[in-house]
N, C-alpha and C positions, 0 to 999 in steps of 0.2 A: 475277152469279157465273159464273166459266169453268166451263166443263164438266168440268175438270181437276178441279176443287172435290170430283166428286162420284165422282170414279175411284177404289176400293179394289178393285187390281186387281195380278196377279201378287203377289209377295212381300208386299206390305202385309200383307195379312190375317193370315198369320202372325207376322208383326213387331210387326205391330198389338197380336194377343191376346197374346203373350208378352213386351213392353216394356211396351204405354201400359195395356191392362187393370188391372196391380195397380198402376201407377203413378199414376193418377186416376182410373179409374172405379170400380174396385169399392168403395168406400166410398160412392158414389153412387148404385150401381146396387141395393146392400145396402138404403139408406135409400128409394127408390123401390120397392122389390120390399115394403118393411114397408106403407110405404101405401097402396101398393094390396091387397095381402092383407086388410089393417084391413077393407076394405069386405064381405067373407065375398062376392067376385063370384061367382055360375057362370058365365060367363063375360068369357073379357079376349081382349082385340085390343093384339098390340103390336105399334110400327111402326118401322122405321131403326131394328132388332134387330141390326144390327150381326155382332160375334162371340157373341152370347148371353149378357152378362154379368148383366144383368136377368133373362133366363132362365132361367139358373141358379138363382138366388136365388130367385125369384117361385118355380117350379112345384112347389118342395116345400113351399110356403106354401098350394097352394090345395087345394080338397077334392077329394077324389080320382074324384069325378064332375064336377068343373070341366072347363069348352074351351079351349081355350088356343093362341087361332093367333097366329103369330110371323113377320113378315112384316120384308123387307127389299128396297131398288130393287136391291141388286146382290146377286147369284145365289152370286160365291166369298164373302163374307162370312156366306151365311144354309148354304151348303154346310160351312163351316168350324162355326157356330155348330150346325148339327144334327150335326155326327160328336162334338164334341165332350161334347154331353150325354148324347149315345143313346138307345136307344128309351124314349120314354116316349107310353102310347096316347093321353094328355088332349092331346098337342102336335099344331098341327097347321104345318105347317112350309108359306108360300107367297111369291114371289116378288111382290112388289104393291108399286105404286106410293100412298105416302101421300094422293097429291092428286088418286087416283083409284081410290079402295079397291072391290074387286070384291065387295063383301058389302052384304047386303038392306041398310036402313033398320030401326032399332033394334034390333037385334042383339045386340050386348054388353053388359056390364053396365060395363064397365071399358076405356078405352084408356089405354095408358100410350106414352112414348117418352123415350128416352135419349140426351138430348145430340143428336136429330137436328133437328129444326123448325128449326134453322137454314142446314140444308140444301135447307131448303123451296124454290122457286123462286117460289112464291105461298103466303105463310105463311097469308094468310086462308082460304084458298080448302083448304089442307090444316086450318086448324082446324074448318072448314063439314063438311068429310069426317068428321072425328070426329066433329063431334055429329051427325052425320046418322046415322051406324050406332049409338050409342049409344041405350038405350034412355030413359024418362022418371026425370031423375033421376041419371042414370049419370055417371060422374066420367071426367075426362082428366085425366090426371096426369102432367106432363113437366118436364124441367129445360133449363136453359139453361147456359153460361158464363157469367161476369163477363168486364166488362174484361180485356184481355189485360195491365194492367198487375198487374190482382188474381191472375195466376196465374203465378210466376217465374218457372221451367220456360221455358213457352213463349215468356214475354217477352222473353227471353236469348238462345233457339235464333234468335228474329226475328230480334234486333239482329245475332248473329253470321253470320245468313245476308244480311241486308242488308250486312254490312259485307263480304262477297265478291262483291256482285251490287248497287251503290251506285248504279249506273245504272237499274237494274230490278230492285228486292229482289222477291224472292217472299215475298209477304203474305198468304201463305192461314189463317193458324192467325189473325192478327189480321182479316181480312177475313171469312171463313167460321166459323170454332170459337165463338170471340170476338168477332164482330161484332152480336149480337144479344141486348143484355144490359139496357137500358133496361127498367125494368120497367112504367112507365107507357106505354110503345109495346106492348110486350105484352101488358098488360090491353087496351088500346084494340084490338089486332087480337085478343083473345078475345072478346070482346065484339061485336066487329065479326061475327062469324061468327055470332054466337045463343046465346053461353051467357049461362045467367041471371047465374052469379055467378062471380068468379075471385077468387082467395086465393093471397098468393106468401110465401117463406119464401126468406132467404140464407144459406147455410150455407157454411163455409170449413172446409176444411180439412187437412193436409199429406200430400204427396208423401214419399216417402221411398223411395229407391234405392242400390242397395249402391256407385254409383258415376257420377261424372260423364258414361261414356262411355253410363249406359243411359239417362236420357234424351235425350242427344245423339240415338242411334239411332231410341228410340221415336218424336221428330220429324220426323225430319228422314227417315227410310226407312221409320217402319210410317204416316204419315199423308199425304195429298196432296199436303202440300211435298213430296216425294220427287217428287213428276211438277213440279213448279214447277223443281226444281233441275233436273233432269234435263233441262227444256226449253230452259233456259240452258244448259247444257253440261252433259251426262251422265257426265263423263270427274271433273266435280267434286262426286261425289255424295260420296264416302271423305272429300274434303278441307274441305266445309262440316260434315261431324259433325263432325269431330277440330276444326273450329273450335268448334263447339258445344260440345262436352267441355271444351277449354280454357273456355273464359267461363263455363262452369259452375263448374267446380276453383276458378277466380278467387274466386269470388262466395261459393262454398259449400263449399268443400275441397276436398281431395284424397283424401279415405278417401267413406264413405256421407256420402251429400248429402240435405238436407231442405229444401223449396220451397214455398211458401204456395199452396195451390187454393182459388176461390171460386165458388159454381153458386147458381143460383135454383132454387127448384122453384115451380112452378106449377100449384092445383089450379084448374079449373074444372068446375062444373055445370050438364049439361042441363036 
């Protein structure tokens, strides 16, 4: 994975939480925040917290003597996701790296993550981290992407950024987002780490934006294809959306557009 992969950095984050948040996560984030709540934790460890969207949803679910640390590898995204919620005392807001989490052995009662384990650079070795702070018993609760062809949105922005850059498409939403969707590879590396049991569920479900030009944006400028384009030529970051946008209109209209999303979730127990 390029290191590019893992940059949310300058404008992203807000691009980020204001395009792609209601465009595909929170419906995801909504349905992850139930299941972990369901387990009545006192406390949760979540990690690749992103802009807070799990966050959100999760801490008005837990008891109000729950702990609640929310951890993220990059600083402006977990800065972005604590202004955004505000003070709340059960939160504890830290900068940690997933596949080297700075907290004792059995610790939580609950980890969860959102869309990030893909961004793992040693996915075993970050699911070894969870059950290791996880108490006896404690659940990890994470989702994944499907195929980038199960999710149209993205599969479009690819095509239309490949078709500017045919030489060297920038592949990072199908490499990184969507590259890690096999569910039998991901039982076998939950497993591989030491949980007793893992349990997966596929859930699909739509996208819906008032217009072609806002997932263009949310691709291709609030997620790390923006550093992909931009390392191919910076000058063609304007002219690969408005290609996006078209091949969206194409596909999906020209008023509000609706796109198929598909995600795994994944429970495992310590």
């Amino acid at each position: 994975m390029p290191d590019t992969d893992k940059l949310f950095i300058g404008s992203i984050p807000d691009l980020y939480e204001t395009y792609l948040v209601p465009l595909i996560f929170e419906a995801y984030a909504e349905d992850l925040a139930s299941r972990v709540a369901a387990l009545s934790p006192r406390s949760v460890l979540e990690t690749a917290a992103g802009t807070g969207v799990v966050t959100r949803f999760l801490v008005y679910r837990l008891q109000s003597d729950a702990r609640y640390v929310v951890t993220d590898l990059n600083q402006p995204m977990l800065d972005h996701a604590a202004a955004a919620l505000g003070t709340d005392n059960r939160i504890t807001w830290q900068q940690a790296d997933a596949l080297d989490l700075p907290f004792d052995d059995e610790c939580f009662d609950a980890v969860t993550c959102q869309f990030g384990v893909m961004f793992y650079p040693d996915r075993v070795t970050g699911y070894r981290e969870a059950r290791r702070v996880l108490k006896d018993g404690g659940k990890f609760i994470f989702n994944v992407w499907d195929e980038i062809r199960a999710n149209e949105f993205a599969h479009v922005v690819t095509e239309a950024a490949t078709a500017v850059f045919p030489d060297d498409p920038p592949l990072f939403l199908a490499r990184t987002p969507h590259g890690y969707y096999d569910l039998d590879a991901i039982r076998a590396d939950v497993l591989a780490a030491g949980f007793s049991e893992v349990a997966s569920e596929t859930i699909e479900q739509t996208s819906i934006a008032p217009s072609a030009h806002h997932p263009a944006i949310a691709y291709c400028q609030g997620t790390p294809l923006r550093n992909e384009i931009e390392a191919r030529d910076a000058s063609l970051l304007k002219h690969v959306t408005e290609k996006a946008a078209e091949a969206i209109a194409r596909r999906f209209g020209s008023g509000p557009v609706e796109g198929k999303i598909r995600g795994h979730v994944i429970a495992a127990t310590r």
